[in-house]
Backbone of each chain as nested JSON, in Angstrom:
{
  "chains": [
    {"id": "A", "residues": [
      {"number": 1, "name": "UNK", "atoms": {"N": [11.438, -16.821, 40.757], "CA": [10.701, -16.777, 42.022], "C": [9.199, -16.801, 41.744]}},
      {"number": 2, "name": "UNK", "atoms": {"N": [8.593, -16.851, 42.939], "CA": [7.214, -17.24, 42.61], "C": [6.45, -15.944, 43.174]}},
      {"number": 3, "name": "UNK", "atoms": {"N": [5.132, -14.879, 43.09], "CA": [4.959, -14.199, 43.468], "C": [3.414, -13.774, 43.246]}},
      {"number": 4, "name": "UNK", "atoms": {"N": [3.019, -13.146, 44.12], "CA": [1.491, -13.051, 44.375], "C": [1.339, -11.495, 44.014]}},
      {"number": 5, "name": "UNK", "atoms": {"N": [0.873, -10.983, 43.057], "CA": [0.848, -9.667, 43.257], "C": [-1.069, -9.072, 43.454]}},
      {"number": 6, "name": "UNK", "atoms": {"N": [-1.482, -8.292, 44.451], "CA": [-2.78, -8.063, 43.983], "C": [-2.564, -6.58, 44.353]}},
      {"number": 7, "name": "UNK", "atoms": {"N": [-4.097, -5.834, 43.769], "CA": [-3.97, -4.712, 43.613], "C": [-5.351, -4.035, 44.176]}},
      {"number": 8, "name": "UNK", "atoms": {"N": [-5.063, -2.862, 44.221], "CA": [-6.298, -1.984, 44.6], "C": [-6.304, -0.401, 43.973]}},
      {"number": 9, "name": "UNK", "atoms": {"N": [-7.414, 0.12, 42.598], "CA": [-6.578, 1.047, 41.949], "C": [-8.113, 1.466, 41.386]}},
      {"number": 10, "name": "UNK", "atoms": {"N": [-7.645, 2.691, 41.522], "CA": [-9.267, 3.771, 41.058], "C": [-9.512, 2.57, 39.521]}},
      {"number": 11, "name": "UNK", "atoms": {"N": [-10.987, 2.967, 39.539], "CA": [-11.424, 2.595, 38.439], "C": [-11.023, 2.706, 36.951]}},
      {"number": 12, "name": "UNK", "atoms": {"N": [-10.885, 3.58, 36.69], "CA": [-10.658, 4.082, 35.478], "C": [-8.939, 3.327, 34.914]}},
      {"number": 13, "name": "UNK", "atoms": {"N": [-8.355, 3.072, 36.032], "CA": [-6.973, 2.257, 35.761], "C": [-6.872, 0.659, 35.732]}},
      {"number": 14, "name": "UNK", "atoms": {"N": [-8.303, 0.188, 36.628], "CA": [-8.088, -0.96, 36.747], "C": [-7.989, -2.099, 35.471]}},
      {"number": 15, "name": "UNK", "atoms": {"N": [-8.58, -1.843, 34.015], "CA": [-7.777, -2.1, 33.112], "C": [-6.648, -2.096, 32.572]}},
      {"number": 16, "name": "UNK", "atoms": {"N": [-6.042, -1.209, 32.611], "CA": [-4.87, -0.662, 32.082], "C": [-3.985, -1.637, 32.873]}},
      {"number": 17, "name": "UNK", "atoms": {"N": [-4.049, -1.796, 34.61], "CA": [-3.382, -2.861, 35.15], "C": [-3.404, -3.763, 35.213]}},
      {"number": 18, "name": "UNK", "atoms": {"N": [-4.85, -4.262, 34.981], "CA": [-5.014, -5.825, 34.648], "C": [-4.307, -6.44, 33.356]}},
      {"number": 19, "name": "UNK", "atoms": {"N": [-4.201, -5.74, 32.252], "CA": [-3.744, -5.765, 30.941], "C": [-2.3, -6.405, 31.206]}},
      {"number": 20, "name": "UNK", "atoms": {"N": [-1.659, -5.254, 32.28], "CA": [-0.152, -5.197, 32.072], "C": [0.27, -6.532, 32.698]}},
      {"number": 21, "name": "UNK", "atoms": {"N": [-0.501, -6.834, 33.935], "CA": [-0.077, -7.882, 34.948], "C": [-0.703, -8.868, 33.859]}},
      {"number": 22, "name": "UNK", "atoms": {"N": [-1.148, -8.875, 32.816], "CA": [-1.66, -10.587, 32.129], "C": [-0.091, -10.693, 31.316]}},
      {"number": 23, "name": "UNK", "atoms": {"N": [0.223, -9.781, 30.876], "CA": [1.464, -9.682, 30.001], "C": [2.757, -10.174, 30.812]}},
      {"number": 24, "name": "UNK", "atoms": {"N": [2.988, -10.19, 32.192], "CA": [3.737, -11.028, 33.222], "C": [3.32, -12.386, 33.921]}},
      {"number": 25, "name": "UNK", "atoms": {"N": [2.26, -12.359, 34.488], "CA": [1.561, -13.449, 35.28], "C": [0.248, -13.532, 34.639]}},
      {"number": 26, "name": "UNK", "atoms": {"N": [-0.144, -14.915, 35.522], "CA": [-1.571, -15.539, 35.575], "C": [-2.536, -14.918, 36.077]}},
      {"number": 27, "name": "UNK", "atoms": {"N": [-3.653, -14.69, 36.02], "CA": [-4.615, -14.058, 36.658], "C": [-5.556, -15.002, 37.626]}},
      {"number": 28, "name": "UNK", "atoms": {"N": [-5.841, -15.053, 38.772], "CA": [-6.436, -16.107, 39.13], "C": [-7.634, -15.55, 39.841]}},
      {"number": 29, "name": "UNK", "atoms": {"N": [-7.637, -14.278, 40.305], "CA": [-9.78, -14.268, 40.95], "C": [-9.578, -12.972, 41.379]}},
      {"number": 30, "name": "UNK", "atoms": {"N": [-10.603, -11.845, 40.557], "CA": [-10.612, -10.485, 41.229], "C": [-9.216, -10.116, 40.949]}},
      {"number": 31, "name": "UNK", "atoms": {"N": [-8.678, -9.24, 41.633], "CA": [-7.837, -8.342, 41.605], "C": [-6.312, -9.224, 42.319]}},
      {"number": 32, "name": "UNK", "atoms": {"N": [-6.407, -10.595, 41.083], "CA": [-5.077, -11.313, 42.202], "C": [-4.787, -11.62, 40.842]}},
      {"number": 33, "name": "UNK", "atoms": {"N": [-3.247, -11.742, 40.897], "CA": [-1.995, -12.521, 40.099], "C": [-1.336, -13.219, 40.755]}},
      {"number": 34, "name": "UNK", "atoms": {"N": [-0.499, -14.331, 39.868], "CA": [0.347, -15.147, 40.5], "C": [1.217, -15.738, 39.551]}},
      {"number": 35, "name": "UNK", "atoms": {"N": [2.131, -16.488, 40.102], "CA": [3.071, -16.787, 38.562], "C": [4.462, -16.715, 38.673]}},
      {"number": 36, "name": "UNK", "atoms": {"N": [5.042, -17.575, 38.375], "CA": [6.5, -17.496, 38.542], "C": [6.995, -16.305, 37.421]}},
      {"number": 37, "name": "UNK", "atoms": {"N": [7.977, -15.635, 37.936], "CA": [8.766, -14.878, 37.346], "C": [10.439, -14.284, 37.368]}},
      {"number": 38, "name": "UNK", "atoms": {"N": [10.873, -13.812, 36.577], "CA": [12.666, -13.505, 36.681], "C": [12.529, -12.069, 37.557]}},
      {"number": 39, "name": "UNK", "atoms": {"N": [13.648, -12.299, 38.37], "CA": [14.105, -10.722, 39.204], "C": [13.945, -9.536, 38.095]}},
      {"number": 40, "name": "UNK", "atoms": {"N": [14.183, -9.853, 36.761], "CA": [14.177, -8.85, 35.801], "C": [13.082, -8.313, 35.391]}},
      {"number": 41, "name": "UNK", "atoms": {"N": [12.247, -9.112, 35.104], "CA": [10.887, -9.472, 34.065], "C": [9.774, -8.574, 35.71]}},
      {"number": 42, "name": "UNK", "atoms": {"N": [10.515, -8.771, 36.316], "CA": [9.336, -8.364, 37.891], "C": [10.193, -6.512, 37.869]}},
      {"number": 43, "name": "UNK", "atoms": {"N": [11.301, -6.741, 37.81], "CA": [11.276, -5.11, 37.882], "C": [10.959, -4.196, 37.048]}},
      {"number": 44, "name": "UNK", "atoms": {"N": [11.151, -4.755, 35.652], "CA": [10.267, -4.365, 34.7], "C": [8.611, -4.017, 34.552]}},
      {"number": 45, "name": "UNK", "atoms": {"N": [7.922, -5.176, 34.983], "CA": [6.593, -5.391, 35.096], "C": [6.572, -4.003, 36.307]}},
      {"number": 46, "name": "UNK", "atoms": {"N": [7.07, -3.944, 37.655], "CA": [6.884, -2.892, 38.418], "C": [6.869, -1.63, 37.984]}},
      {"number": 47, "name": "UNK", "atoms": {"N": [8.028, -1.489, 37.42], "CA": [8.386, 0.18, 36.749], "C": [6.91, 0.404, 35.818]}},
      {"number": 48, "name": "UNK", "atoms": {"N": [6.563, -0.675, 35.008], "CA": [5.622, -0.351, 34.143], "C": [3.527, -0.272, 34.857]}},
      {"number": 49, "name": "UNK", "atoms": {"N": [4.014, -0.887, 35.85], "CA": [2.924, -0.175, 36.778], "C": [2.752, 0.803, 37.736]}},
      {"number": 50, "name": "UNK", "atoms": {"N": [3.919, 1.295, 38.132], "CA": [4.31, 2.136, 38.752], "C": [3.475, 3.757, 37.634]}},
      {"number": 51, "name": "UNK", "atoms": {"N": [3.881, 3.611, 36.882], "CA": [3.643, 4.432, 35.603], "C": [2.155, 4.82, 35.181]}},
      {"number": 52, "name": "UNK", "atoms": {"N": [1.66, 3.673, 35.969], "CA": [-0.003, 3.679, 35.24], "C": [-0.716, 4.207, 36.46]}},
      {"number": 53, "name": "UNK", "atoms": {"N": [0.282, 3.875, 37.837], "CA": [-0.855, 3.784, 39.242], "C": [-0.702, 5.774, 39.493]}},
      {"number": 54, "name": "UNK", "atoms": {"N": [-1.798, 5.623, 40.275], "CA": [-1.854, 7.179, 41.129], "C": [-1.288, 7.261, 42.669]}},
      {"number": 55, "name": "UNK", "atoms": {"N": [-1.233, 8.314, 43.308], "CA": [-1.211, 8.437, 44.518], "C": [-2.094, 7.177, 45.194]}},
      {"number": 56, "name": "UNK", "atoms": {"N": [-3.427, 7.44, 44.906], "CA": [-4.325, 7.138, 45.992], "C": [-4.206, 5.238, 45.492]}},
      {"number": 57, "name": "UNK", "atoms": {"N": [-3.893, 4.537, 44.754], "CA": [-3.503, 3.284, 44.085], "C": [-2.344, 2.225, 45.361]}},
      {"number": 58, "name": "UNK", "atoms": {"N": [-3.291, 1.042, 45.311], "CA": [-2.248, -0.004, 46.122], "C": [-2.016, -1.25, 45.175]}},
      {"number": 59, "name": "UNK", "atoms": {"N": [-0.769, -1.733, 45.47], "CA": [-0.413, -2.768, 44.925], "C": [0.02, -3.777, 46.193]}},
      {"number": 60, "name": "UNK", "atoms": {"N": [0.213, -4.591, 46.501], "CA": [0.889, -5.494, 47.038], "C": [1.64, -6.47, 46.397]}},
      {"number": 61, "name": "UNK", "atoms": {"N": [3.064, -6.883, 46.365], "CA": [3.375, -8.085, 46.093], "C": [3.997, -8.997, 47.285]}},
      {"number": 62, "name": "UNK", "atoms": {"N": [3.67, -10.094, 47.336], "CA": [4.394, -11.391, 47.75], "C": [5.23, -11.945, 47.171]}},
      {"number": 63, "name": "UNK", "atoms": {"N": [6.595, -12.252, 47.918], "CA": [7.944, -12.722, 46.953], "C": [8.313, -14.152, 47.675]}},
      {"number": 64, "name": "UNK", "atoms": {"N": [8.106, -15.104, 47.002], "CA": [8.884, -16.24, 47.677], "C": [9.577, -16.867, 46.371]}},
      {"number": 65, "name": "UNK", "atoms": {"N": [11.251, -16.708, 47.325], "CA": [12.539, -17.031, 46.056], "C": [12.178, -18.296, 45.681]}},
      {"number": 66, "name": "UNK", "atoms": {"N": [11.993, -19.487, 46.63], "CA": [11.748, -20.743, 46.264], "C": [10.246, -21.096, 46.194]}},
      {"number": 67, "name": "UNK", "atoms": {"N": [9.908, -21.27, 44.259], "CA": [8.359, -21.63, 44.703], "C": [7.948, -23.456, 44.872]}},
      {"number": 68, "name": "UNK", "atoms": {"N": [8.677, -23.979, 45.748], "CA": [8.197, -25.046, 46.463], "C": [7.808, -24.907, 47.788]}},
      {"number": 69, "name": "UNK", "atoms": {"N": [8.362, -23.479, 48.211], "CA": [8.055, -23.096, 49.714], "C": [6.671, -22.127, 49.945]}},
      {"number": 70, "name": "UNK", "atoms": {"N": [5.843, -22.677, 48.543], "CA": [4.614, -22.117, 48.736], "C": [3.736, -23.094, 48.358]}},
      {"number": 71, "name": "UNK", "atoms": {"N": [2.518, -23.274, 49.165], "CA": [1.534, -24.48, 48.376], "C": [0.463, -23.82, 48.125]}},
      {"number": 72, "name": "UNK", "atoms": {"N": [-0.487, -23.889, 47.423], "CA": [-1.503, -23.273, 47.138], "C": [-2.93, -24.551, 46.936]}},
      {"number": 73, "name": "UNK", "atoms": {"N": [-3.809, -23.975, 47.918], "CA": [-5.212, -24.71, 47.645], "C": [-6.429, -24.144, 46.958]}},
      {"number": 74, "name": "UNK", "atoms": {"N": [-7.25, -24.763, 46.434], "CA": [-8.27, -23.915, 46.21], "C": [-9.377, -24.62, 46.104]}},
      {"number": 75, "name": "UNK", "atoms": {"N": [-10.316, -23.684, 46.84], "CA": [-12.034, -24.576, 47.774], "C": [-12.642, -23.738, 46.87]}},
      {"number": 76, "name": "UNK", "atoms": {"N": [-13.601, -24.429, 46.318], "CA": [-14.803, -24.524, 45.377], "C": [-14.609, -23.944, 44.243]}},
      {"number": 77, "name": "UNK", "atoms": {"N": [-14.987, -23.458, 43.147], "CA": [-14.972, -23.271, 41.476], "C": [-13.461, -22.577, 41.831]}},
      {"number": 78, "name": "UNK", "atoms": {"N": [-12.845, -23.139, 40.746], "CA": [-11.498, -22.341, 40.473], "C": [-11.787, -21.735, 39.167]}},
      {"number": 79, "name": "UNK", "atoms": {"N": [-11.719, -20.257, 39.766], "CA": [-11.923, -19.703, 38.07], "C": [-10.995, -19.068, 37.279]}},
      {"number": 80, "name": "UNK", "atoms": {"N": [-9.956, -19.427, 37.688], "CA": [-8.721, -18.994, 36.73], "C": [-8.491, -20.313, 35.738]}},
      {"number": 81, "name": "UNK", "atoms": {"N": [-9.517, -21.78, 35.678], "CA": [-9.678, -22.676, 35.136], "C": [-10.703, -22.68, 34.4]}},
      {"number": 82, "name": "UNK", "atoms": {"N": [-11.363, -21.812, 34.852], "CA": [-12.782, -21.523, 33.788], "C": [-12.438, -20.781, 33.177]}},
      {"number": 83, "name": "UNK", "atoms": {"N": [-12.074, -19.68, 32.932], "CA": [-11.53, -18.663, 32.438], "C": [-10.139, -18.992, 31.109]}},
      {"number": 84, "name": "UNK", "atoms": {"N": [-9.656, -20.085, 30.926], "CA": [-9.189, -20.982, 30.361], "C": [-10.18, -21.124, 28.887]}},
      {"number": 85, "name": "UNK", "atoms": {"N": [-11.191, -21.418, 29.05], "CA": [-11.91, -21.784, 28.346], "C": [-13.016, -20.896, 28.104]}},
      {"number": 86, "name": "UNK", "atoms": {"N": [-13.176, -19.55, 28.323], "CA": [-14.367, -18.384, 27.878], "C": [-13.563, -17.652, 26.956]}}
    ]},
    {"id": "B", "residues": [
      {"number": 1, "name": "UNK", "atoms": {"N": [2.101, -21.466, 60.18], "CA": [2.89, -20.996, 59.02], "C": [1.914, -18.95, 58.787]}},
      {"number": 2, "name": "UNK", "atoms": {"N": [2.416, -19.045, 57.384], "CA": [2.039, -17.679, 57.208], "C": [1.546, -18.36, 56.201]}},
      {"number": 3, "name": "UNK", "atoms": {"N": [-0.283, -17.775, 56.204], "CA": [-1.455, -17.818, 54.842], "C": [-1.792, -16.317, 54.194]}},
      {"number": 4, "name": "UNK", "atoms": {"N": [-1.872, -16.444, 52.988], "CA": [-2.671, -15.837, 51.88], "C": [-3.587, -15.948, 51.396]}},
      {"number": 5, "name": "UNK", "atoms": {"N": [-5.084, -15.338, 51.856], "CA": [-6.619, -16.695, 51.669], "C": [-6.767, -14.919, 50.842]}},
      {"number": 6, "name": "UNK", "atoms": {"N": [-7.563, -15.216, 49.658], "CA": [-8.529, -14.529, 48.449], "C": [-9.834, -15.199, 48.295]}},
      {"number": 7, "name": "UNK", "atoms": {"N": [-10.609, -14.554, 48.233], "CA": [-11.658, -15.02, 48.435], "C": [-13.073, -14.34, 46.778]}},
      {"number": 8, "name": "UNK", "atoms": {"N": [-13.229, -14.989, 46.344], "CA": [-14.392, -14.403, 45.235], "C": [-15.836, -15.023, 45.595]}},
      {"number": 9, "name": "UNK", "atoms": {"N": [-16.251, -14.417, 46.347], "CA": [-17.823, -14.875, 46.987], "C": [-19.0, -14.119, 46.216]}},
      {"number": 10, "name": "UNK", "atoms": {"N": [-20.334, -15.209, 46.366], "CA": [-21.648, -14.029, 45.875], "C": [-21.533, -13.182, 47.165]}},
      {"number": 11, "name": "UNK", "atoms": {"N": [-21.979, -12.049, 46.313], "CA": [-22.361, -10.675, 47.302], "C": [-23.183, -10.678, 48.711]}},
      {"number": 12, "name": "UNK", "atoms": {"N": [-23.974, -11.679, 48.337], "CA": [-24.923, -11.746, 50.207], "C": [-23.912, -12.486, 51.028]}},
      {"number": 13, "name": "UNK", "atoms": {"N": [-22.718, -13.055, 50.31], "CA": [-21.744, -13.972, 51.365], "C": [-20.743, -13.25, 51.916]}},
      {"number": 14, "name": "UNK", "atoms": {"N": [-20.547, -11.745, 50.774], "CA": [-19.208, -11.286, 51.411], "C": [-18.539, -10.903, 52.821]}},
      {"number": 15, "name": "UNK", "atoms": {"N": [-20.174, -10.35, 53.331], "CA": [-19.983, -10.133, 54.818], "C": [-19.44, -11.029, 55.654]}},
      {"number": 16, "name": "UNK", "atoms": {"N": [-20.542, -12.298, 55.554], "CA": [-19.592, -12.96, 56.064], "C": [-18.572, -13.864, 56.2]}},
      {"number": 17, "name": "UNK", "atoms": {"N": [-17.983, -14.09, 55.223], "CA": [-16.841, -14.643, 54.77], "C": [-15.586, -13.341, 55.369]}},
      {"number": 18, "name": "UNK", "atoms": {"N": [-15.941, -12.252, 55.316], "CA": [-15.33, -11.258, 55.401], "C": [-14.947, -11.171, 57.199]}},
      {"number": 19, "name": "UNK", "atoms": {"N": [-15.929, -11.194, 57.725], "CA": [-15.88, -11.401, 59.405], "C": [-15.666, -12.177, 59.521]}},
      {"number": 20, "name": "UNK", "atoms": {"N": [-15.55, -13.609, 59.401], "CA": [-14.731, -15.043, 59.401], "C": [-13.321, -15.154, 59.692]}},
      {"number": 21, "name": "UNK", "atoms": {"N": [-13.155, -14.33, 58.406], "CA": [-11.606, -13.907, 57.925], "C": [-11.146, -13.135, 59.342]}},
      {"number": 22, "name": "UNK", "atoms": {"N": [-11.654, -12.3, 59.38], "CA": [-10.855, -10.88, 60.333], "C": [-11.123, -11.671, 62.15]}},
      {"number": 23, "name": "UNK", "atoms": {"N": [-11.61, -13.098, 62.317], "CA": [-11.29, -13.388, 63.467], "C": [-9.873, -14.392, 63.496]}},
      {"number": 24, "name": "UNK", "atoms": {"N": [-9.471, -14.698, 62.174], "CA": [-8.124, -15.233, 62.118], "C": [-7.235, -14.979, 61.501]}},
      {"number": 25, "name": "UNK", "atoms": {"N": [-7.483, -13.594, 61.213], "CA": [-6.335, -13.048, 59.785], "C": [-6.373, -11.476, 59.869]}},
      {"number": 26, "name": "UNK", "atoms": {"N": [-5.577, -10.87, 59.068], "CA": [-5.593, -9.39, 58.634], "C": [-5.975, -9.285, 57.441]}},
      {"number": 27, "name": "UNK", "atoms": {"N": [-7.154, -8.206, 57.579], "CA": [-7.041, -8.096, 56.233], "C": [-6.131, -6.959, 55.521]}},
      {"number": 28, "name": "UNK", "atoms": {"N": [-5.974, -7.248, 54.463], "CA": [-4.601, -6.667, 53.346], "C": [-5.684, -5.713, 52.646]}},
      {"number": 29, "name": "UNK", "atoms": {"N": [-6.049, -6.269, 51.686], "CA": [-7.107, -4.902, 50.342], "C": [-8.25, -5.819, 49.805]}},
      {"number": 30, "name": "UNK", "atoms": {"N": [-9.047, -5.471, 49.902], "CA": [-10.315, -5.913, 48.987], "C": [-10.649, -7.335, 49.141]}},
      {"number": 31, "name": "UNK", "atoms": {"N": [-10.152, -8.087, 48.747], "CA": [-10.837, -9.429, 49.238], "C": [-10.044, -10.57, 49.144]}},
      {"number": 32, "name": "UNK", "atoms": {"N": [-8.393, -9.811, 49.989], "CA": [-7.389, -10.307, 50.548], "C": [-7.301, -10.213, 52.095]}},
      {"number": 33, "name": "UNK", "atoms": {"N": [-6.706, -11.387, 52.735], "CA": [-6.646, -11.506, 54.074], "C": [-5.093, -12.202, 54.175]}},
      {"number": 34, "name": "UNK", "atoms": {"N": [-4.67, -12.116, 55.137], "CA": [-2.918, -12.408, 55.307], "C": [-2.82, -12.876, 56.715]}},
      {"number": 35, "name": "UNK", "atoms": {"N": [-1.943, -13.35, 57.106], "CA": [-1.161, -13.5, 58.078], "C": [-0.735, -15.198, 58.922]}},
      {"number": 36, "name": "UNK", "atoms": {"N": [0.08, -15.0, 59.937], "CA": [0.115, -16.021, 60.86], "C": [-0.619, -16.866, 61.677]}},
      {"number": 37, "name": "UNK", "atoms": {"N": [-0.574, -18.063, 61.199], "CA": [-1.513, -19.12, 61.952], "C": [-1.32, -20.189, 61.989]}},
      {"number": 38, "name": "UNK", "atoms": {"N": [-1.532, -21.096, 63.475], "CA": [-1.639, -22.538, 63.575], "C": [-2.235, -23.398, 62.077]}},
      {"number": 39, "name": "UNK", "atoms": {"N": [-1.688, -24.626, 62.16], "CA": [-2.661, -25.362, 61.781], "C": [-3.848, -25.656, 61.752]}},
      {"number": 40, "name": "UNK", "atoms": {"N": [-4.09, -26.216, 63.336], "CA": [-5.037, -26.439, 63.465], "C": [-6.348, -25.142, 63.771]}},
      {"number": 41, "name": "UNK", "atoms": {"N": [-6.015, -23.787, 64.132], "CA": [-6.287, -22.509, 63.529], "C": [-7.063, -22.59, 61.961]}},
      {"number": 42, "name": "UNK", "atoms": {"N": [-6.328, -22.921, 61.195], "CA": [-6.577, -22.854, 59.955], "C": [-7.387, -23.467, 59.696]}},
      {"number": 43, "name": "UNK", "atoms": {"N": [-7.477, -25.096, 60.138], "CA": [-8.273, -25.945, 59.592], "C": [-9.695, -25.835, 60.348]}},
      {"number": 44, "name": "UNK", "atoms": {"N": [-9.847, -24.959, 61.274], "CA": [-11.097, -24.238, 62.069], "C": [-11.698, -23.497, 61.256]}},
      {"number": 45, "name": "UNK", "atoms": {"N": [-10.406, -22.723, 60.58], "CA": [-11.055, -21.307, 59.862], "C": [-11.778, -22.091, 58.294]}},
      {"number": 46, "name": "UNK", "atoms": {"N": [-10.668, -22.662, 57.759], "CA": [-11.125, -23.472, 56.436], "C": [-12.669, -23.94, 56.553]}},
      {"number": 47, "name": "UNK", "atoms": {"N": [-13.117, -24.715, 57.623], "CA": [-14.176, -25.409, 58.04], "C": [-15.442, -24.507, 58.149]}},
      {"number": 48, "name": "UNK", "atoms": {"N": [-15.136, -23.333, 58.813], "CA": [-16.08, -22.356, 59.077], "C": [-16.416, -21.885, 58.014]}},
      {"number": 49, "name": "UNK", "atoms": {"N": [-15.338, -21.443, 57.01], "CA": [-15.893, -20.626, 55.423], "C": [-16.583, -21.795, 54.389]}},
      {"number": 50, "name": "UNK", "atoms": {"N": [-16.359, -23.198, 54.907], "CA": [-16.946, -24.165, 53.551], "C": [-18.441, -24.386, 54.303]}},
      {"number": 51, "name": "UNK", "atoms": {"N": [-18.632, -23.583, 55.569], "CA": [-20.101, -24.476, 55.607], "C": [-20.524, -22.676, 55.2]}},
      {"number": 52, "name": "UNK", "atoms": {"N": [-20.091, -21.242, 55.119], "CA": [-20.505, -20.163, 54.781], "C": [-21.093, -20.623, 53.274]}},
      {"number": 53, "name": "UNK", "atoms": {"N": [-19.482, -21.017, 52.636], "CA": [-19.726, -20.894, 51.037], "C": [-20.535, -21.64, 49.847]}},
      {"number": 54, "name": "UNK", "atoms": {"N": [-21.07, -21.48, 48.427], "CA": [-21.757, -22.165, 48.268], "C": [-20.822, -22.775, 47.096]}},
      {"number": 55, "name": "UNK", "atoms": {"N": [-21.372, -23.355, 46.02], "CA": [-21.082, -23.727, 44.564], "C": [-20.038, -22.87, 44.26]}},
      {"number": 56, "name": "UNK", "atoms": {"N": [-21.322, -21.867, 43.594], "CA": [-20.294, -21.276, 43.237], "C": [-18.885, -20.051, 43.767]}},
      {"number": 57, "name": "UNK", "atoms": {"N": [-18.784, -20.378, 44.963], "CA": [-18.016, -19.346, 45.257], "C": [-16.916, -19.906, 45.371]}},
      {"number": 58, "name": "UNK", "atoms": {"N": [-15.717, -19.182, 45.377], "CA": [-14.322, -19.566, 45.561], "C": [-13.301, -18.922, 46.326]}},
      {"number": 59, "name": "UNK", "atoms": {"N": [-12.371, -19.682, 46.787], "CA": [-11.72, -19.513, 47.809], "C": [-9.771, -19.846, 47.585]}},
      {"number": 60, "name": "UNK", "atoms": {"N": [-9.059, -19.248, 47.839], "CA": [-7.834, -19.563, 47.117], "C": [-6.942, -19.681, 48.336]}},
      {"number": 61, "name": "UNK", "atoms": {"N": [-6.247, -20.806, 48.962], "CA": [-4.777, -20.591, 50.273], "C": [-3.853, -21.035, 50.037]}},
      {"number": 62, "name": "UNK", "atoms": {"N": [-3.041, -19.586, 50.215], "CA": [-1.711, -19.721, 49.931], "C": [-0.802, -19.856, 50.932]}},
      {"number": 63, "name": "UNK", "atoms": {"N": [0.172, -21.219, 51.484], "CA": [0.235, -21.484, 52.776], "C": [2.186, -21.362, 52.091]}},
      {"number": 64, "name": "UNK", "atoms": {"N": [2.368, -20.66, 53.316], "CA": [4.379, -20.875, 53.134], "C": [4.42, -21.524, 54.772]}},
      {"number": 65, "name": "UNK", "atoms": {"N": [5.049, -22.967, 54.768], "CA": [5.368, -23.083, 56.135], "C": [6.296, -21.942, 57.28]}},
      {"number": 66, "name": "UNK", "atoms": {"N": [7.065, -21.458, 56.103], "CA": [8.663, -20.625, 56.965], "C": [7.99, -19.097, 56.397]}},
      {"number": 67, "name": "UNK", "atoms": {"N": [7.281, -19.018, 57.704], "CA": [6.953, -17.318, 57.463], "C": [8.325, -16.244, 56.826]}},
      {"number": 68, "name": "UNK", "atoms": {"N": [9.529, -16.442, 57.015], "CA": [10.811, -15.748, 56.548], "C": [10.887, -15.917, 55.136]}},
      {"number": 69, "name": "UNK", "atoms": {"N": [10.073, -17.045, 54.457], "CA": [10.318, -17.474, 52.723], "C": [9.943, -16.464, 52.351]}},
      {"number": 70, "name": "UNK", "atoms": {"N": [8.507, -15.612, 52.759], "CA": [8.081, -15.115, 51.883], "C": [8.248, -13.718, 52.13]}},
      {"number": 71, "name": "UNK", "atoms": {"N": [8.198, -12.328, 51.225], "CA": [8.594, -10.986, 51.493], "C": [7.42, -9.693, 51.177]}},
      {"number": 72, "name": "UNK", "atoms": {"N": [7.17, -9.466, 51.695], "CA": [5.64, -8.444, 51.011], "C": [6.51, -6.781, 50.97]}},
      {"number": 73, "name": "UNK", "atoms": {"N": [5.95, -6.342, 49.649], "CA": [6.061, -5.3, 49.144], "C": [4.766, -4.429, 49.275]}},
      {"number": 74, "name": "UNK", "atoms": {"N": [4.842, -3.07, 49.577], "CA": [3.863, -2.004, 49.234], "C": [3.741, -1.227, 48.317]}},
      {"number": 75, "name": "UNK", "atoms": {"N": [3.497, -1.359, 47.209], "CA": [3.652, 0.234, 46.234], "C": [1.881, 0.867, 46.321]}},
      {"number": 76, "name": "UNK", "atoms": {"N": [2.429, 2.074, 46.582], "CA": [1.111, 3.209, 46.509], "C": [0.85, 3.27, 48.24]}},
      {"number": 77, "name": "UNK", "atoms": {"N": [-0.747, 3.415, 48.274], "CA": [-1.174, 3.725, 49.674], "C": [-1.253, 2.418, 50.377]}},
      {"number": 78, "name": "UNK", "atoms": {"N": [-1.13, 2.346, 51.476], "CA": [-1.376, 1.05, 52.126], "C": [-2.163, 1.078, 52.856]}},
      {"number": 79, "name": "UNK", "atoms": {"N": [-3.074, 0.305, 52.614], "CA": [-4.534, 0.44, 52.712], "C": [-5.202, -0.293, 53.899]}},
      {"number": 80, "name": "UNK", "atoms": {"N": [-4.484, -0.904, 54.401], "CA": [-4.558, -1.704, 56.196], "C": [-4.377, -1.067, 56.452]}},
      {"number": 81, "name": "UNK", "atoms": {"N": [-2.705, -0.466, 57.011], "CA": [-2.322, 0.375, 57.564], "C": [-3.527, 1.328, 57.871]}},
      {"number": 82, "name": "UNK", "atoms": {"N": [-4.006, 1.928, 56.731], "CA": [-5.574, 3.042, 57.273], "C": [-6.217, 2.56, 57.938]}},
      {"number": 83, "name": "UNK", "atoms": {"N": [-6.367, 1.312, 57.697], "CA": [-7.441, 0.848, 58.35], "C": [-7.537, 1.056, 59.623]}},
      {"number": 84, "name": "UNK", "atoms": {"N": [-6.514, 0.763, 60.495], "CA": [-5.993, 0.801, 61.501], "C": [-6.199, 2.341, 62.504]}},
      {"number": 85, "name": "UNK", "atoms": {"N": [-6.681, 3.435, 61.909], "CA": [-6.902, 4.22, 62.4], "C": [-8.269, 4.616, 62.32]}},
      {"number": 86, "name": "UNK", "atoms": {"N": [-9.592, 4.075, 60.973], "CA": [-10.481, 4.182, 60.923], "C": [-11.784, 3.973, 62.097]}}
    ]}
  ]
}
């Protein structure tokens, strides 16, 4: 499935989660992931952020089973393409 | 359909890219916006943020035609939801 996860998480964690979510998905701008992944590999990746986040910590994910039933655009510098290359 | 617009703007733009957003969308966390909209809605809203934005800023839409494809998860606080009473 294909899935959008972004986050919102005291400072002091927001490494620790960025780390974990590069180790599952793509990183594409600020506090967003994306990236196809297995039902498994995603409950895994959850449990293991679940672990890192606090009370006051948000996550969101977006789940779409079929990723043709998502299109994605992107208006002006794409920097998950720059970022490729730094 | 149902959109997913992220947005990574310079700082004097965020405002308003940010109020743009919130006359055709919800916002979700940080510099996520969500929800249901026309087409031609969209292509109003699209139009309005490319004459806001400059070079370098960027803009990411994530469009599912069948609002039912896609499934949103909450882990931690949910941070609209507050909003909503602020």
């Amino acid at each position: 499935m294909f899935v959008i996860i972004t986050y919102d998480v005291g400072e002091k964690r927001v490494g620790k989660v960025c780390k974990k979510l590069r180790e599952y998905l793509d990183w594409t701008q600020n506090s967003v992931f994306e990236g196809e992944i297995t039902k498994g590999k995603l409950s895994r990746c959850l449990a293991e952020l679940k672990s890192i986040m606090e009370v006051e910590d948000s996550l969101y994910l977006y789940k779409v089973e079929n990723p043709r039933a998502i299109k994605k655009e992107v208006y002006g510098t794409d920097k998950s393409f720059d970022q490729l290359f730094l």
